[in-house]
C-alpha positions as a Markdown table, in Angstrom:
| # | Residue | x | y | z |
|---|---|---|---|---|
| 1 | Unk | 0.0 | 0.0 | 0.0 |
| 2 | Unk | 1.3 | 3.9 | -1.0 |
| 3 | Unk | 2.4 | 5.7 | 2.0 |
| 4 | Unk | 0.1 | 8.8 | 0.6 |
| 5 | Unk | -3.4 | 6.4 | 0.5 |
| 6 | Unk | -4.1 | 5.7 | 4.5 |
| 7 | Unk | -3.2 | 9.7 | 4.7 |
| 8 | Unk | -6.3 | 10.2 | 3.0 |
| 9 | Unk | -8.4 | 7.2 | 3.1 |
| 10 | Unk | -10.1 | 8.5 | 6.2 |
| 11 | Unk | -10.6 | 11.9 | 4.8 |
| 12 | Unk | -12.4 | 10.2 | 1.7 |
| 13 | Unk | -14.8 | 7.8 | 3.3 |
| 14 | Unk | -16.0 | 9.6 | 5.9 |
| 15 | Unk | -18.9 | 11.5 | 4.1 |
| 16 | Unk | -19.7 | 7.5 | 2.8 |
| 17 | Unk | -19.8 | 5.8 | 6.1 |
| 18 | Unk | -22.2 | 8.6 | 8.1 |
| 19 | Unk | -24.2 | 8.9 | 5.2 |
| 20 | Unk | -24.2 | 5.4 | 4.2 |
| 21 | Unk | -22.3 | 2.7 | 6.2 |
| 22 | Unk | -22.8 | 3.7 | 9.8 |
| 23 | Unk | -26.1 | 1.5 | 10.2 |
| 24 | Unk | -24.9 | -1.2 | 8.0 |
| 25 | Unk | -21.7 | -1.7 | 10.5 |
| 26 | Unk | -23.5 | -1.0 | 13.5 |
| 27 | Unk | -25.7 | -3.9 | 12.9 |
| 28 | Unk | -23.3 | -6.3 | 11.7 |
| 29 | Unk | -20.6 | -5.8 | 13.8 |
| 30 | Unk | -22.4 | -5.6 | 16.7 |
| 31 | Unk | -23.4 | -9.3 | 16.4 |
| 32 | Unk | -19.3 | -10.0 | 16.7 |
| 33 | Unk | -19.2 | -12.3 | 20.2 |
| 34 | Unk | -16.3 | -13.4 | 22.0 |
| 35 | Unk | -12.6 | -13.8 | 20.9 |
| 36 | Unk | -13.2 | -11.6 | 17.6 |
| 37 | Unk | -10.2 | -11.8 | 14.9 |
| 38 | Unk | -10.5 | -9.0 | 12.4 |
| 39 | Unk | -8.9 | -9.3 | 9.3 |
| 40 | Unk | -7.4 | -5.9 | 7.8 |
| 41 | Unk | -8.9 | -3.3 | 10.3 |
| 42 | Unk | -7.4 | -0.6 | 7.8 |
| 43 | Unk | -7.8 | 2.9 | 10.1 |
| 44 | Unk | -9.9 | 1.6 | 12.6 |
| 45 | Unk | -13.7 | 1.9 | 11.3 |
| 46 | Unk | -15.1 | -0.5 | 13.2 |
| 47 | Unk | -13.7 | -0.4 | 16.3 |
| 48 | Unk | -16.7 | 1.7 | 18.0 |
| 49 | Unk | -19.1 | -1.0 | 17.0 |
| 50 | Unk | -17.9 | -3.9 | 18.9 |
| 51 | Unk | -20.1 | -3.7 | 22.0 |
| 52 | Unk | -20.3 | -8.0 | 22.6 |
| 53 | Unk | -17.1 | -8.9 | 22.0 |
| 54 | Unk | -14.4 | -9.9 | 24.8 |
| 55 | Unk | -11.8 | -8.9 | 22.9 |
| 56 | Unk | -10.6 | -8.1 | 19.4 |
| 57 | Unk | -6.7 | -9.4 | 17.4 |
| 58 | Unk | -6.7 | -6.8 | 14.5 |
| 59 | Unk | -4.7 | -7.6 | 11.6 |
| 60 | Unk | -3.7 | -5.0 | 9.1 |
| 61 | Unk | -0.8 | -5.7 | 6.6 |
| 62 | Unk | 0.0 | -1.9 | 5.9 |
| 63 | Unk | 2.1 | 0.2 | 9.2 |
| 64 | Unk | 0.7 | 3.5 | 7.9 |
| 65 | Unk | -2.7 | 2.3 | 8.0 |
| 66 | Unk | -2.1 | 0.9 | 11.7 |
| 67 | Unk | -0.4 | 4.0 | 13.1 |
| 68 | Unk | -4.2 | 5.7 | 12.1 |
| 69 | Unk | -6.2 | 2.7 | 13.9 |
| 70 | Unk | -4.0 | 3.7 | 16.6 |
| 71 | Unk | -5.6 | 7.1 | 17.4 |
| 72 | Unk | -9.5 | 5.0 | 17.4 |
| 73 | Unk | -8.7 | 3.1 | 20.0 |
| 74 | Unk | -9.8 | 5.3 | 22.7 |
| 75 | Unk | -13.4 | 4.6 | 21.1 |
| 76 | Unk | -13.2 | 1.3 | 21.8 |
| 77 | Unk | -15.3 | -0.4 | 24.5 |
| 78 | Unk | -12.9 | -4.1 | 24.7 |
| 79 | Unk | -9.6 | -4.4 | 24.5 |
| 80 | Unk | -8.0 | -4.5 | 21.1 |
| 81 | Unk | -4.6 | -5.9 | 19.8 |
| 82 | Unk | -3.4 | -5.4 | 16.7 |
| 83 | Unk | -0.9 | -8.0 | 14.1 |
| 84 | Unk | 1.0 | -7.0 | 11.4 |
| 85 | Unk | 0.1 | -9.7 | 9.5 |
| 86 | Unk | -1.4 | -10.7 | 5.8 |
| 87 | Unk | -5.0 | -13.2 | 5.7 |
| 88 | Unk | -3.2 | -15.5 | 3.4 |
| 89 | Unk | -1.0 | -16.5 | 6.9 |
| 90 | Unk | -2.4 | -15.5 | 10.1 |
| 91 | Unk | -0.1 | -15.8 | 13.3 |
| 92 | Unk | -2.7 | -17.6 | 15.7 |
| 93 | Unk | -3.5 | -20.9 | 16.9 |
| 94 | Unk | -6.0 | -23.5 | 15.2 |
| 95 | Unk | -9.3 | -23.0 | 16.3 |
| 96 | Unk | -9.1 | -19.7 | 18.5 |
| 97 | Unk | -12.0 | -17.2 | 17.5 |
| 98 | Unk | -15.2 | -17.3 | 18.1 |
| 99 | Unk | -16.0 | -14.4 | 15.9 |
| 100 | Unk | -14.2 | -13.4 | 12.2 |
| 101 | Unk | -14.8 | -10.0 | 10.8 |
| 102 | Unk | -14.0 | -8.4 | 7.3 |
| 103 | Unk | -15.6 | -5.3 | 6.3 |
| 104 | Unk | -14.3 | -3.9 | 2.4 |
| 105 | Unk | -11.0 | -5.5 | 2.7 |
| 106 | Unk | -11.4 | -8.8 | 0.4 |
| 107 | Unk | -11.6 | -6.8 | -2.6 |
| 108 | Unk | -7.8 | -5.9 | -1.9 |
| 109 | Unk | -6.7 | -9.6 | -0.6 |
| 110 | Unk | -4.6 | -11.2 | -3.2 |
| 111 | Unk | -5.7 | -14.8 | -2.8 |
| 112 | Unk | -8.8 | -14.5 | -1.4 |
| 113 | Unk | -9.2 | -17.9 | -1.3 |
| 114 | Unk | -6.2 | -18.9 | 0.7 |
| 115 | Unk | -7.3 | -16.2 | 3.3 |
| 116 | Unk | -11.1 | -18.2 | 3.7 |
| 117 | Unk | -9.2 | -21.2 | 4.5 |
| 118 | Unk | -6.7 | -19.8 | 6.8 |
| 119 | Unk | -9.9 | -18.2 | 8.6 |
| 120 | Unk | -11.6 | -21.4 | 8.3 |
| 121 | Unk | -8.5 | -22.9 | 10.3 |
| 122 | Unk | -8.1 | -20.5 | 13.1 |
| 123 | Unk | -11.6 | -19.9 | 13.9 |
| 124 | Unk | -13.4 | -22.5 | 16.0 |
| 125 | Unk | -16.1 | -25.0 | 15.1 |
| 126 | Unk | -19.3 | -23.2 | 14.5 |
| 127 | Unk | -17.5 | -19.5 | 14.9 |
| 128 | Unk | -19.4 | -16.8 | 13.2 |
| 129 | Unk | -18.1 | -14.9 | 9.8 |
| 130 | Unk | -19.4 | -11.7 | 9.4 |
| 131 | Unk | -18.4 | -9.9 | 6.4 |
| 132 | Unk | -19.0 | -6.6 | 4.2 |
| 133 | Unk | -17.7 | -6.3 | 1.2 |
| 134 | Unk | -18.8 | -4.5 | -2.1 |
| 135 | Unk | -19.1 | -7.4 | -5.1 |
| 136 | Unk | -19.6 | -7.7 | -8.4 |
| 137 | Unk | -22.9 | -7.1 | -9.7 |
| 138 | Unk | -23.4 | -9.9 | -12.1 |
| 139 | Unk | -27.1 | -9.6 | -12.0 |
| 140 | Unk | -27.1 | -6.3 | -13.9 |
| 141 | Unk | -24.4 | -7.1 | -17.0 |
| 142 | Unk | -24.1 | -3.4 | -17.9 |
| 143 | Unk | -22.9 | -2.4 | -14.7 |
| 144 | Unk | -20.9 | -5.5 | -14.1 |
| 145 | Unk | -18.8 | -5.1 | -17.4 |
| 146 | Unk | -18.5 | -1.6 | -16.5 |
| 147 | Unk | -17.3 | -2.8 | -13.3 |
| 148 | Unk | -14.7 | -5.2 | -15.3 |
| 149 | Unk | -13.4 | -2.0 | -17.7 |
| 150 | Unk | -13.3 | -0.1 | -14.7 |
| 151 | Unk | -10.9 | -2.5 | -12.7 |
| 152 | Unk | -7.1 | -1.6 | -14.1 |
| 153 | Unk | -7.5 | 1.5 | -13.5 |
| 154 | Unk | -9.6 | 1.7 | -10.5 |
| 155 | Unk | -7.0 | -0.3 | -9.1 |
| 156 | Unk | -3.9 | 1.7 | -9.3 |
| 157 | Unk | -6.2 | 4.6 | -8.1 |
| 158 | Unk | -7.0 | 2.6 | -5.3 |
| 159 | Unk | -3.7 | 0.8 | -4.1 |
| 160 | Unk | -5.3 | -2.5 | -5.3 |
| 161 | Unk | -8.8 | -2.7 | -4.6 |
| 162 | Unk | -10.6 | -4.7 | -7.7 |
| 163 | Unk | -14.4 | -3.7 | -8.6 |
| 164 | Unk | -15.1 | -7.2 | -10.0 |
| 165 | Unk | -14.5 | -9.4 | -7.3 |
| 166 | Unk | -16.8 | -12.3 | -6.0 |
| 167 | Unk | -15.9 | -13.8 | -3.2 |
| 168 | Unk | -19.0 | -15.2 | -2.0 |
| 169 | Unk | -18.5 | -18.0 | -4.9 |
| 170 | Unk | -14.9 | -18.5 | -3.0 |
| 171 | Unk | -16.5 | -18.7 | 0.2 |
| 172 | Unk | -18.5 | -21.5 | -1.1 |
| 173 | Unk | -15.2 | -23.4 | -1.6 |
| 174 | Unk | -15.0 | -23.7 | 2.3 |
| 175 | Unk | -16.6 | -25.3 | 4.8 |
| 176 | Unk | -18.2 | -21.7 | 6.0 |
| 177 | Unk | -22.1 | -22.0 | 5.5 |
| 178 | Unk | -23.6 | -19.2 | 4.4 |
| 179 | Unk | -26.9 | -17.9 | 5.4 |
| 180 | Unk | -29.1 | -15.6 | 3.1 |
| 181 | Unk | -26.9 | -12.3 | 1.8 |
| 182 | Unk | -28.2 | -8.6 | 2.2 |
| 183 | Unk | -27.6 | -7.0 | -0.6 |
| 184 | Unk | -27.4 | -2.9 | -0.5 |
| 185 | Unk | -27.3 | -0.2 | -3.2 |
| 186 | Unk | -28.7 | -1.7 | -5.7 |
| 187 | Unk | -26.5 | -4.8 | -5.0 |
| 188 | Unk | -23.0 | -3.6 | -4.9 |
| 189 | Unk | -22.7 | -4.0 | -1.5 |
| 190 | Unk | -23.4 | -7.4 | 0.8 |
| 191 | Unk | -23.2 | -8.3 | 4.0 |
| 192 | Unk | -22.9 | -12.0 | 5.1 |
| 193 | Unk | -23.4 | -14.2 | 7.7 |
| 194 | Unk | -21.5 | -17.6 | 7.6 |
| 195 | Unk | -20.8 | -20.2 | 9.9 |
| 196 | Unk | -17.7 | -22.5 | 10.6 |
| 197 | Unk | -19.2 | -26.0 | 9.9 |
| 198 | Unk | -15.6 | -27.8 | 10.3 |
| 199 | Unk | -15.7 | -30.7 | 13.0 |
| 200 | Unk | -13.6 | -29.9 | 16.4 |
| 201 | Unk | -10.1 | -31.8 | 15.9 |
| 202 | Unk | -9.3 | -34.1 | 18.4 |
């Protein structure tokens, strides 16, 4: 990630997530329970909405974007501890969350896959997923080709971040089960609830 994106990512999205986020977080994130594993906390969004969690591990791949998460900790109810670490190999124990979140960061992973499985691995039998992502929207082909011709470009713009991406058909590579999405805006934007349907390992 540039040095110059995290110093204005913040500035950017915050018109977006008060005038169109805040409720969609608030509601997912607030079902996070128990030892909660976020995967690339970026500046620090979410941490206001964890309210029944025990604690939070924070990953985030890019030091820039962590030294900005540092100053939203104070809005933090729970403790949080942050990795620098990628999805693709997380530093944690087998089986240790109770709780994944990933809010607009898949879009950015570069082997999506590989980071479903490595949650699948560290997360606990029947942990919780909760995700929010923006996707392609292959139900409209206009926009979704748009979407495709947008992509090069959007992502040197946006240090990485791919329009086109659908990783709720890579999610249904693992053994996550995935209850009905909510789509937003039209369906660019989903948020998902999945569950950890691996047997506990003896």
């Amino acid at each position: 990630m540039r040095k110059w994106f995290p110093s204005i990512y913040d500035k950017v999205m915050n018109p977006i997530e008060r005038r169109a986020f805040y409720s969609i977080r608030k509601q997912l994130i607030g079902k996070a329970e128990g030892k909660v594993l976020e995967i690339g906390a970026g500046s620090g969004v979410n941490f206001p909405y964890y309210k029944k969690a025990q604690e939070v591990h924070a990953i985030e791949p890019n030091m820039y974007m962590q030294k900005r998460a540092v100053n939203k900790l104070q809005s933090a109810a729970i403790p949080i501890h942050f990795y620098e670490a990628s999805a693709e190999k997380l530093p944690f124990a087998d089986n240790s969350f109770d709780t994944v979140v990933a809010t607009l960061v898949f879009c950015t992973i570069p082997d999506v896959l590989k980071a479903f499985k490595e949650i699948e691995k560290v997360s606990k039998p029947d942990a919780t997923l909760l995700l929010f992502e923006h996707v392609r929207m292959s139900e409209k082909p206009f926009l979704a080709k748009l979407q495709d011709v947008l992509t090069p470009g959007w992502k040197r713009v946006c240090d990485g971040c791919h329009l086109n991406r659908e990783p709720l058909e890579l999610l249904q590579q693992t053994r996550f089960l995935v209850k009905e999405p909510i789509y937003y805006f039209g369906g660019l934007f989903v948020t998902v609830e999945a569950t950890n349907s691996k047997e506990c390992s003896k």
